[in-house]
N, C-alpha and C positions, 0 to 999 in steps of 0.2 A: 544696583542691579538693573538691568535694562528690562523697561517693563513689554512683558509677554503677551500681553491681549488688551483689547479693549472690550469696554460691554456692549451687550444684545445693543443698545440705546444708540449705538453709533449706527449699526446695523438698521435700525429702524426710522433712523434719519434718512438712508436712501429714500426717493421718492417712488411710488409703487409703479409710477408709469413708467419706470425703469428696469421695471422687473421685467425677463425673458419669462418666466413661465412664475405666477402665481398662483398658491393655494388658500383659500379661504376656509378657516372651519371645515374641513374635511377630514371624514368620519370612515372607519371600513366597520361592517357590520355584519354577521350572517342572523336572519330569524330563523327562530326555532319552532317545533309545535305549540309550546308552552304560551306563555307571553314575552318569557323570557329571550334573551338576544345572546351571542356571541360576539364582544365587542373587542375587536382586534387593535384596531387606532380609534382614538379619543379625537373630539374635536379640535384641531389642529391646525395652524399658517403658517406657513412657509415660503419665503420666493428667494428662488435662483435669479440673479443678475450679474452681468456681463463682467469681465476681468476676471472673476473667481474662482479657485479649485474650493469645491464645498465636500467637506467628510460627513458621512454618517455614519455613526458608530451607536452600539447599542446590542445587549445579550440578548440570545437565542430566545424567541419566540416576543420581540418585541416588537415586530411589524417593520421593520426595513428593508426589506425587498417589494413586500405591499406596496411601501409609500413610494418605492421607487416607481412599480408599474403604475401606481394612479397617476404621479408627476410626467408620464410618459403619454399618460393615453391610453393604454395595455388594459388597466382596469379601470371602471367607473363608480368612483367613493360613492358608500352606500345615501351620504349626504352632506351636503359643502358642495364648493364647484371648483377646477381647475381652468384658472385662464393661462391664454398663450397672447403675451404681449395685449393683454388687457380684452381679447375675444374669448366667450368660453371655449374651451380646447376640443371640444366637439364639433364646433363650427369652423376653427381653426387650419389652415395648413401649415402643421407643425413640421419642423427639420430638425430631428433627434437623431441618436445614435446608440444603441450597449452593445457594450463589450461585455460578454460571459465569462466568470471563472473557468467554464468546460471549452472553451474553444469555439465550441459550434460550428467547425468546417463541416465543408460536403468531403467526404471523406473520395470521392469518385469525380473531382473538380484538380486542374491544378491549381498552383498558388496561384496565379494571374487570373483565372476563371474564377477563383471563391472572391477576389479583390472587386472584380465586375462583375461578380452576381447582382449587390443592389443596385447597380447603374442600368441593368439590362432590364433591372425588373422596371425602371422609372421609363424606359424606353429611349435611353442613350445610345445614339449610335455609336455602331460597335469600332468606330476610328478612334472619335471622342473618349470612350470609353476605356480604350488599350492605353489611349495618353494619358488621361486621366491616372488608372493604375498604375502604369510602370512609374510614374513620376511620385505617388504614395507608397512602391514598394520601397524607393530607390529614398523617403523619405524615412523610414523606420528602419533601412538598414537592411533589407534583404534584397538588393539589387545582384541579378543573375542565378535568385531561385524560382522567376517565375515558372519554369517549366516543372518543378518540384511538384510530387503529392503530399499530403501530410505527413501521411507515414511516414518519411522521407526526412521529416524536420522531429527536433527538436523540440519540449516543450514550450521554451523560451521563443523557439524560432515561430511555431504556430501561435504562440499569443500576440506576436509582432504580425501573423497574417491577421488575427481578427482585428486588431489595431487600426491595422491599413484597408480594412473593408469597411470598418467605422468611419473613418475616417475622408474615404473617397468621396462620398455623400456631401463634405463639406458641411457638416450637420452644426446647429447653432449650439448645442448644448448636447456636449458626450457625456452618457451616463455609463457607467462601471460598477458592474455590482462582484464585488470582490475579486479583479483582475488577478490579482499575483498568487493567491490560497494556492492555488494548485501549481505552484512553482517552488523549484527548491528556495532554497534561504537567495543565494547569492545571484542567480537569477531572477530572484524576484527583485535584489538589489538593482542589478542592472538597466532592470525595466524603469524601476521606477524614476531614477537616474537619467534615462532618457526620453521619459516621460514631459518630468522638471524644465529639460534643455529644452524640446520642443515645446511648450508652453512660452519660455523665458525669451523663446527666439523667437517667437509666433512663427512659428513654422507648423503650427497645428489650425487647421483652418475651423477652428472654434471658438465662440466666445466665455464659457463656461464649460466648467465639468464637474461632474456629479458624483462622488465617488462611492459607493455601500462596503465597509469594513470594519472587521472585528479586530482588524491588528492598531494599537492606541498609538506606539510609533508610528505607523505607515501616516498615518491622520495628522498627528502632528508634524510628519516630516515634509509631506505634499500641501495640505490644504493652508487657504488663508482664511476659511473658517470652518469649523466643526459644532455639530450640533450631536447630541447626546441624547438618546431616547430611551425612557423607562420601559418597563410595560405591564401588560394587565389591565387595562390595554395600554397599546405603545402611547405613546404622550415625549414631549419635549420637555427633557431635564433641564437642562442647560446650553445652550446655545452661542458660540463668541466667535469673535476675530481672532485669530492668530496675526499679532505681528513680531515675530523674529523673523530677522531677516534671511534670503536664500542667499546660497545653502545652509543648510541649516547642521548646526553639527549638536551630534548624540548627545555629546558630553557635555554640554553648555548646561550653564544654570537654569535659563530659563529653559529649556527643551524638558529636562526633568524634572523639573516645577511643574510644569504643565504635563507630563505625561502623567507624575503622582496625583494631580489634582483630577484626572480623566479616570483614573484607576481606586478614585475613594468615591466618584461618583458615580461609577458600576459596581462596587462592590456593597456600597449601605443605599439599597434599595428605596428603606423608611426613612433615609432621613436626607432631611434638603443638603442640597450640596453648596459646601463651605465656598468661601471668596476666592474669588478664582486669580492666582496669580498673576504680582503686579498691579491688581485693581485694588482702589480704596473704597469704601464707602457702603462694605457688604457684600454681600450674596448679590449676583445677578444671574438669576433662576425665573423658567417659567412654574417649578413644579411647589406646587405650594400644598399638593394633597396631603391632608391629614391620614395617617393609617392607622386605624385601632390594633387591626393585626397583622404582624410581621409578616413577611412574603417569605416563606416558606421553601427553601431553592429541595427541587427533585432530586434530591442525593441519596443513597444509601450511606448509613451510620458506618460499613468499610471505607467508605472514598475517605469518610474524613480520620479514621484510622488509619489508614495508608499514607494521608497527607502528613497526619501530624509525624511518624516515624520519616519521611522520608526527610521533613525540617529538620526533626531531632537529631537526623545525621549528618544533617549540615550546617551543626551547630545552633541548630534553633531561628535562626531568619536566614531568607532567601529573599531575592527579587523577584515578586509572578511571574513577569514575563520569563525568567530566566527559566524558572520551575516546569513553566507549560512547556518551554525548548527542551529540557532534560528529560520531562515525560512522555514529549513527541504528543503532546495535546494541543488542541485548538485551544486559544485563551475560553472562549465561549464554553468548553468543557470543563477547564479548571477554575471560573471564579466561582459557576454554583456551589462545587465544595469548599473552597474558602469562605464564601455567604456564609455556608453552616457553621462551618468552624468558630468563626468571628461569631454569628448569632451564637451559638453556644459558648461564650466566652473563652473556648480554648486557644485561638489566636488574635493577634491585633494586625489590622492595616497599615502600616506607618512608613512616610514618603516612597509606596509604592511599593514593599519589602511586607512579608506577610511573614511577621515575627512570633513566636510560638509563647502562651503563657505559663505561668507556671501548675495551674489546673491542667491545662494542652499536655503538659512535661509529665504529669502524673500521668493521665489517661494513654499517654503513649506506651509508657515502662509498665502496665500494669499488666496484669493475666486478664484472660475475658470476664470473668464476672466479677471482677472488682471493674473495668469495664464499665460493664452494666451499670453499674450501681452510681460510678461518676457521669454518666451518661444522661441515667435518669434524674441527678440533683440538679445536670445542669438543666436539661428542659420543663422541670418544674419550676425554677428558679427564672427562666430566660423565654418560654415560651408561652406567649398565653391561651394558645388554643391547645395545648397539650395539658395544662392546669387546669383549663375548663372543665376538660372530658373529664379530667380523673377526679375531678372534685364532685362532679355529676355523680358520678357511679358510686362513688362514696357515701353521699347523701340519701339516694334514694334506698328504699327499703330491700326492694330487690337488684339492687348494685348494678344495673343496667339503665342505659339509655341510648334513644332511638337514633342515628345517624343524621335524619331527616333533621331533628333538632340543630345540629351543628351545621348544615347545610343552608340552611336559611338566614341563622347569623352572617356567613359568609356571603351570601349571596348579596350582602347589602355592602360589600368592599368589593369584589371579584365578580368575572362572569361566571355563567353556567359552569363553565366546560374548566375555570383553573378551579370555582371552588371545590368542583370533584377528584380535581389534582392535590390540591393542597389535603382535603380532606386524605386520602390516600396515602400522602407524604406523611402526615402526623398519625395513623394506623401505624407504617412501616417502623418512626418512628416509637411510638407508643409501645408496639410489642416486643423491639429488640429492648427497650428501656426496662419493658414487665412492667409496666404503667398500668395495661390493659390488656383484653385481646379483644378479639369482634369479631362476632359471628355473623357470619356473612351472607347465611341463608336469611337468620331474621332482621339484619342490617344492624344489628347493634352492639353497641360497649359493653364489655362484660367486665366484672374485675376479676383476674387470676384468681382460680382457685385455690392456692393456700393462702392468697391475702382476704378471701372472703372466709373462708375459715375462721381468719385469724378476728376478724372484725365479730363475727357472730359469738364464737366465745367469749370475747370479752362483754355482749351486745346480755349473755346469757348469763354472765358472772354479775352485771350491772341489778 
């Protein structure tokens, strides 16, 4: 089998004076009244250098659009420093470029006018400036729509204008935070396709590019390296080289080696991510955190009902990515419920295929409160902050306990603002299970009242 990546370690042999844009230990943070912090990225390095299409990939709410604006300039990490070519980027006269998922035309500009807007604003004359353009329009492929308005174009055809206004600028390092999302399937193919050629031909007058995406294909079909970020806060999972060679095709061994080994280290949050194919010698990981408790994905107990039925009609495994195409979901939408799923042991991940189990196959075929009932064995069985609470309430005399308790534990894994999510997630949980309910005005766990019934009678027969 032809090996698919090499590790971080090759990576980290570049020498740093090599890097176009480096980050050191940079942190994003917001302070709160409290003492408390909202800590969005984790201290963190990173550097962009020259040859490279780099992917960032990483689920919703893990800081990769953040870390793109810090890497840009845009924003200023709450602590760490970003250099540009070894100056801090503050002092810097940086040459970047992004490209938006939204387009970002002047909707009241024609094509040639939005391509020499940034040239007009750096104060290029406007001769310079038309040659400049017409020779990037005429470079992406829309040559003799300069008189066009947006309206006028195509979704695909206005991604190729923000492309070539990117582009005009001659910028050292184009960043893309999710180019193709807002294009159909086969047009997003296209672009990317001629993305590749321009790169391959250097006909793109860049030395690097930054790419921000939730599609695990697109990542591994462009980039020659991809880095992987957790979050809570964001942090780098794992980080490699891609070497399969361009073009790269779907079907190949190693392309879906590598796509299932990107797809088992987004989906198991808590646990470090396995050996990355092709490599020997182990795990090559930054994420070494210990978790006491499981990250808790924001789903309602239907999503993962709807999921397991709609497996069980397709015989019980699917391919994710295919799942989220047949749902018309962002992958970002459907691995939190497969999170759940998997945490509750009703389905397994395997090469990339979210295969349903045989508890999954019950819980699907059954009525609601039989439902319930496997619901709640599984998150006593599989969740430990849901065993917590119910064990609490159990114990104490008057079968309650204060929120505030469970809040604190948290707060020593999680920030502010997720331990009040998660806490919220295992409520939601908790009372479709009948684990609990919580009363909300006094902030605390209560136990259902026919199980405290149930508990005092026998409390009174003792």
């Amino acid at each position: 089998m032809q090996e698919a990546v090499l590790s971080n370690q090759d990576q980290a042999a570049v020498p740093a004076a090599e890097a176009i844009i480096r980050a050191e230990r940079i942190e994003k943070y917001y302070a709160q009244p409290s003492e408390n912090r909202i800590q969005v990225i984790s201290a963190t390095d990173l550097s962009i250098v020259p040859g490279e299409i780099l992917a960032l990939l990483g689920p919703s709410g893990s800081g990769k659009s953040t870390m793109l604006r810090m890497l840009t300039g845009l924003s200023t990490p709450s602590a760490g420093r970003v250099y540009w070519h070894e100056k801090p980027i503050t002092e810097a006269e940086i040459n970047v470029s992004i490209v938006f998922q939204s387009f970002a035309l002047f909707p009241w500009l024609t094509v040639l006018e939005n391509v020499e807007a940034p040239l007009q604003a750096r104060g290029v004359p406007p001769e310079e400036r038309r040659e400049r353009s017409m020779k990037m329009l005429d470079t992406v492929g829309l040559d003799g729509f300069e008189g066009a308005f947006p309206k006028e174009l195509s979704g695909g055809m206005r991604q190729r204008v923000g492309f070539a206004r990117a582009l005009v600028v001659e910028p050292e390092v184009l960043f893309m935070d999710e180019p193709f999302s807002a294009l159909d399937v086969l047009t997003a193919e296209n672009l990317r396709s001629e993305l590749l050629e321009l790169w391959a031909k250097k006909t793109m007058p860049t030395k690097a590019v930054f790419i921000v995406t939730h599609n695990i294909e697109e990542a591994v079909l462009l980039a020659d390296r991809i880095i992987v970020l957790g979050r809570n806060p964001g942090h780098i999972r794992t980080d490699f080289r891609v070497q399969l060679p361009q073009p790269r095709d779907r079907k190949s061994e190693g392309f879906t080696q590598l796509v299932d080994y990107i797809y088992k280290v987004l989906t198991r949050p808590d646990v470090a991510p396995a050996e990355i194919p092709g490599q020997t010698g182990g795990p090559r990981t930054r994420d070494q955190r210990q978790m006491r408790y499981q990250m808790l994905p924001h789903v309602r107990p239907g999503g993962v009902a709807g999921l397991l039925e709609l497996l069980l009609d397709k015989g019980g495994r699917d391919d994710i990515y295919r799942l989220a195409d047949d749902l018309a979901f962002e992958i970002d939408d459907l691995l939190p419920i497969v999170d759940a799923a998997q945490l509750l042991g009703f389905l397994k991940v395997e090469e990339g295929d979210a295969a349903i189990t045989a508890s999954g196959t019950e819980f699907a075929n059954s009525e609601i409160l039989r439902q319930k009932e496997l619901f709640r064995e599984a998150v006593v069985e599989n969740v430990l902050l849901l065993r917590q609470i119910r064990r609490a309430i159990e114990s104490k005399s008057d079968h309650t306990a204060p929120d505030e308790f469970f809040l604190d534990m948290l707060d020593e894994q999680f920030s502010e603002e997720e331990s009040q999510r998660q806490l919220e997630t295992a409520i939601a949980w908790g009372r479709y299970a009948e684990l609990f309910d919580f009363d909300a005005g006094r902030r605390r766990f209560v136990l259902p009242d026919a199980q405290e019934e149930e508990i005092a009678a026998g409390e009174d027969a003792e």
